[in-house]
C-alpha positions, 0 to 999 in steps of 0.5 A: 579876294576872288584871286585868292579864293580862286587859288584855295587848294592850288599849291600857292601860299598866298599872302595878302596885305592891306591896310584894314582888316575886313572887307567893306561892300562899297556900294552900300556906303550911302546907306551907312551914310544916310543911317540906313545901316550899320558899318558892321553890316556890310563889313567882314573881318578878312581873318574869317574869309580865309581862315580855312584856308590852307597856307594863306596869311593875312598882314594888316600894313600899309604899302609903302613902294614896289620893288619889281627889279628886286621882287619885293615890296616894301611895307611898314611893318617890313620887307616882303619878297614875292615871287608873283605880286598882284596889285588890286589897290582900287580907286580913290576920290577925284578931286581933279586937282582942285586942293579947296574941294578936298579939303572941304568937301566928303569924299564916300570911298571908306567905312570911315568917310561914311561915318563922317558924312553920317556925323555931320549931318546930323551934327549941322542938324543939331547946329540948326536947332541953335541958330536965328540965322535963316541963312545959316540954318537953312544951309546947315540943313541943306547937302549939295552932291556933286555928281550924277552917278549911281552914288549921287543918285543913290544919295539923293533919294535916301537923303528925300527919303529921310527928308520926308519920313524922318527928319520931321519927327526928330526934329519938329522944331525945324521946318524941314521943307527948308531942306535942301538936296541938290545933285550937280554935274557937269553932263547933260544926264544923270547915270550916264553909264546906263541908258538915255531911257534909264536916266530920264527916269531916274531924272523924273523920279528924284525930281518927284521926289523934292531933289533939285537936279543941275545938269550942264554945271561945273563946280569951281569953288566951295567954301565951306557954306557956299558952293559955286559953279563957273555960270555964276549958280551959288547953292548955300550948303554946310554938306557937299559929298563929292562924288563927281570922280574917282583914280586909280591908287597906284603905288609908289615904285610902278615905273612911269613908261607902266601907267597909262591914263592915269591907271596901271596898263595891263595886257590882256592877261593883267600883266604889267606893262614892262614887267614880267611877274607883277599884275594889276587888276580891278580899278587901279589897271587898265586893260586897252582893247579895241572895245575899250580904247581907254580900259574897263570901267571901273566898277566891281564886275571888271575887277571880280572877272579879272581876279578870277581869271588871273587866278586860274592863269598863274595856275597855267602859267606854273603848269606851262599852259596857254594862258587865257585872254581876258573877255569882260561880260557886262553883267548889267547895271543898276541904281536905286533911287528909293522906295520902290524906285531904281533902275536896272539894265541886264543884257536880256533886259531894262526895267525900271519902278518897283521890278528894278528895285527888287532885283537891285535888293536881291543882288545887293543882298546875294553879294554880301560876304556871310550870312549874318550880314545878309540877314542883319541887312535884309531885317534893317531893310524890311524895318526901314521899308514898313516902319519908315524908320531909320534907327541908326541917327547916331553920332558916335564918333562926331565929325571935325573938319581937320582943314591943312594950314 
């Protein structure tokens, strides 16, 4: 999205492909998932991002290969040829090869699977209510998240959140202390990213907060009521997010000798290794320079930066400029553990409490796309903050487990 807005009034007719039709702001699933917004809120048709654009298409499809040697992709809704292809597929969930995981626990990388995870919390919840089973009931009302990053966090505590303010009301019937939230992973802190500082308190606070908090743990088996990890720790569970990894979604056509760890490899101005008019940036490439011998990190501002960047060097390479090397500027980073509680890190500053957590709403908040959806979120969120409340405790779409044989 930054590339193609960054080629608005360049003299490039731009074609942009993908498999939905709206743009989704990732870093608020867990919200959508824990009933803290709606879908629509963090969403944004494509169509209206660009529809005054000058000689820019949009195609709901799917990629099915990439043609370099024939400079066409290949679609499934046609052919399509290009003289420069830029690829930005992202990341998926990691399940590290292990098929039982996949198949049992939630992955949080679609609108979609945030709806999922929405559904069936509140369908074990309803399931709770008809068991004698304590076991049962227990493990229906409890979610394990399997890692200690930001998502995990961010889980955790509005999972806490719920636990304490809601779910009492709605389901009196239910002793809710019984409620169990668990974060697993397998290194020695949560939000490794960030500072030592920044996760000891972010350890602290969802500790306060009720969540149990498992470090030094690896998960080896679910399933699908109890989770296992290889020293012998069993938690009972009928909901496991995985959010322990993500991969680069690389598609079919990239020659073996241009991917590297994993993702695409780049050079310093995003150009495909091996090939001359095909570029990656964004989670799905991997830039190798002294600073980052195993590539960027693979979250938003990389991705933005590279786009951007990009866009003014396809500008300088048709014009015969010299092209401009890649520089990533970290930002900072942050993580919300609840109300009133997150953690930030800026290069000028880290923060933690209530100061962090206003600047993690007003950079969330600025980096959604219209401005319906920046007021729709900031009323949502001025409800749920002197309200308590969470109105979106609605399963429209109830959630079947759909196991492969």
């Amino acid at each position: 999205m930054q590339l193609a807005k960054n080629l608005r009034d360049k003299n490039f007719q731009v074609v942009l492909i993908d498999k939905h039709n709206y743009h989704a702001f990732q870093p608020l699933f867990y919200q959508v998932a824990t009933a803290g917004l709606e879908p629509g809120s963090i969403a944004y048709p494509l169509r209206k991002i660009f529809n005054s654009y000058s000689d820019y298409y949009f195609r709901m499809a799917k990629l099915i290969e990439v043609k370099p040697t024939e400079n066409k992709i290949i679609t499934d809704i046609g052919d399509l040829n290009y003289d420069h292809l830029v690829i930005a597929t992202g990341a998926t969930t990691n399940f590290f090869g292990n098929k039982k995981m996949e198949e049992l626990c939630m992955p949080m990388k679609t609108v979609s699977e945030s709806l999922n995870i929405r559904s069936l919390m509140l369908q074990n919840f309803e399931r709770a209510l008809l068991t004698d089973n304590k076991q049962e009931r227990d493990a229906l009302m409890s979610t394990v998240l399997v890692g200690g990053g930001p998502t995990g966090v961010e889980l955790a505590g509005a999972l806490a959140e719920l636990k304490k303010d809601i779910l009492p009301k709605d389901y009196p019937d239910l002793d809710i202390r019984q409620m169990g939230i668990h974060v697993i992973d397998s290194g020695d802190r949560l939000i490794s990213g960030m500072s030592e500082k920044s996760s000891t308190r972010a350890l602290k606070d969802l500790r306060k907060m009720g969540v149990h908090v498992h470090l030094n743990k690896r998960v080896t088996d679910y399933d699908g009521q109890v989770i296992t990890c290889e020293d012998g720790l069993q938690l009972h569970a009928s909901l496991v997010i995985w959010a322990a990894g993500v991969k680069a979604v690389i598609p079919t056509g990239i020659p073996e000798e241009s991917i590297k760890f994993g993702r695409i490899s780049v050079d310093e101005y995003n150009i495909v290794a091996g090939l001359q008019n095909v570029y990656a940036v964004g989670d799905v490439a991997t830039m190798i320079t002294e600073e980052n011998p195993r590539g960027h990190v693979m979250v938003a501002q990389p991705a933005m930066q590279q786009g951007a960047l990009l866009a003014k060097n396809l500008v300088h390479k048709r014009s015969g400029k010299e092209l401009k090397k890649f520089k990533y500027k970290d930002l900072g980073s942050m993580a919300t553990i609840g109300r009133n509680k997150a953690v930030a890190e800026f290069p000028f500053a880290k923060m933690a409490g209530w100061f962090a957590w206003m600047a993690w709403l007003l950079v969330h908040v600025f980096q959604l796309i219209g401005f319906r959806n920046r007021i729709s979120v900031m009323i949502n969120w001025a409800q749920n903050y002197f309200r308590h409340a969470r109105d979106l405790r609605l399963i429209i779409r109830p959630y079947k487990r759909q196991l492969k044989e």
